[in-house]
C-alpha positions as CSV (number, residue, x, y, z in Angstrom):
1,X,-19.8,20.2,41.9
2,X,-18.6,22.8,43.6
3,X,-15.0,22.9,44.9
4,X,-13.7,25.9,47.4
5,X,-10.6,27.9,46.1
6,X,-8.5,26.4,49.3
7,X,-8.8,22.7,48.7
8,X,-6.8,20.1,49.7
9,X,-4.1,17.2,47.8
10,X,-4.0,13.7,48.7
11,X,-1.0,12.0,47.3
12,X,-0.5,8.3,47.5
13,X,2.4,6.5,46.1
14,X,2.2,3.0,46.1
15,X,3.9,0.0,43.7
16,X,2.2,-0.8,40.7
17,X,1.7,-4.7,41.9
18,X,0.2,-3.9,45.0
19,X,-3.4,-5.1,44.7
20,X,-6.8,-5.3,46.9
21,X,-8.6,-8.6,46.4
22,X,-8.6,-9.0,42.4
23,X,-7.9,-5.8,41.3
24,X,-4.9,-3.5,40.9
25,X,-4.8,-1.1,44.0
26,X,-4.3,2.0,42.0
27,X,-7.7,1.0,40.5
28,X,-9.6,0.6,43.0
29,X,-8.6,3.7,44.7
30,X,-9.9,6.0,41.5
31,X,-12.8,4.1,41.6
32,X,-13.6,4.1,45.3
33,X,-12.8,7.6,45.3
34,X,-15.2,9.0,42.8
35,X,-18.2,6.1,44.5
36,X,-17.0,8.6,47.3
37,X,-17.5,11.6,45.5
38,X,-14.1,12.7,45.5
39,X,-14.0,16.4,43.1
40,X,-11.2,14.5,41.4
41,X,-8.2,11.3,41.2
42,X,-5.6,11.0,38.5
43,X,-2.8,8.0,38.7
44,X,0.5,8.2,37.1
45,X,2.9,5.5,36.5
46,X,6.5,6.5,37.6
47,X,9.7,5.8,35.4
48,X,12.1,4.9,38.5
49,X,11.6,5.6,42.5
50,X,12.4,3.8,45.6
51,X,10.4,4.1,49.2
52,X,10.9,3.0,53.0
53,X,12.4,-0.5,51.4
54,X,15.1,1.4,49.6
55,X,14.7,-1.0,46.8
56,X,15.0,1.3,42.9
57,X,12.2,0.5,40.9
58,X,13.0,1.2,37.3
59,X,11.9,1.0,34.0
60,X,15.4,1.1,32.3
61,X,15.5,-1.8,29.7
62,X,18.9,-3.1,31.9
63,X,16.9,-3.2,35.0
64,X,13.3,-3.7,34.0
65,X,10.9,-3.1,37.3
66,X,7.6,-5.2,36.9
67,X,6.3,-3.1,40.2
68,X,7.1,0.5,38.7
69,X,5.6,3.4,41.3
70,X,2.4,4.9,41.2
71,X,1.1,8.1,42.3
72,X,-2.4,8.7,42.8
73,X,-3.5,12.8,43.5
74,X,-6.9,13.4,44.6
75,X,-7.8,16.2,45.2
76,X,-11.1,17.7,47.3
77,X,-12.0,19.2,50.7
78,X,-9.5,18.0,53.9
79,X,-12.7,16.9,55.6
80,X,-13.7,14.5,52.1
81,X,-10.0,13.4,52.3
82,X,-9.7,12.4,55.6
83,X,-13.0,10.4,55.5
84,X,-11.6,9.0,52.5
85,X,-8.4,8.1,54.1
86,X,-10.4,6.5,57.0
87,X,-11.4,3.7,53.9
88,X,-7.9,3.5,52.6
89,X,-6.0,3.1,56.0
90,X,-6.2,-0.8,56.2
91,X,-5.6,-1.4,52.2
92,X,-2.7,0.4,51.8
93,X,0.3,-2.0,53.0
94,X,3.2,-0.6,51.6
95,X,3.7,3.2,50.4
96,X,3.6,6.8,51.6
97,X,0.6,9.2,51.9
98,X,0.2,12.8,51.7
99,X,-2.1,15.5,52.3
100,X,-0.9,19.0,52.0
101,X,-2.9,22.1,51.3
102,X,-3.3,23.4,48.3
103,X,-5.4,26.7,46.4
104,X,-7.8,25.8,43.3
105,X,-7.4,27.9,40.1
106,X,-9.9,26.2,38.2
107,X,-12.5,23.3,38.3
108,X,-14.5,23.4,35.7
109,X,-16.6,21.0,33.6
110,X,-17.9,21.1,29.5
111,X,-21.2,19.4,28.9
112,X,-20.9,17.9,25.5
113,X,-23.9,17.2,23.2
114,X,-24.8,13.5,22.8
């Protein structure tokens, strides 16, 4: 796959309980994103944040968070994103989204021998 140098970044940043029907949200997103064809997702669990709620979410051991945050990248084309966003609209309840512009040193792939 092909990716142009000017791409774009979706960020989405969401609590780590928040789920769509039986799975984690965070999941599902990755997972609908590359059934999408999205050039790439990566989530990463966040040690302490707060949103539009105000609310800290940590994982200090004095203040143990069982809903740490979650940021999900993707990263693609803004037209992909967008029509990716059009799918993620009505599932995401709670959280912020992103989508800022962003130039593509490398994207690259190394076909291993099975």
């Amino acid at each position: 796959m092909e990716l142009p140098s000017e791409g774009y970044l979706l960020r989405i940043i969401i609590g780590e309980a928040a789920r769509h029907e039986s799975t984690h949200l965070y999941e599902w997103i990755i997972i609908k994103a590359r059934e999408q064809g999205i050039a790439g997702a990566t989530a990463v669990r966040g040690m302490m944040g707060y949103g539009a709620g105000s609310r800290i979410k940590t994982s200090s051991i004095l203040c143990l968070s069982e809903d740490l945050p979650v940021v999900l990248e993707l990263i693609d084309t803004r037209q992909k994103l967008e029509d990716f966003l059009d799918i993620l609209d009505p599932v995401i309840l709670e959280g912020v989204v992103t989508l800022e512009k962003v130039h593509v040193r490398l994207y690259r792939h190394v076909k291993r021998a099975v």
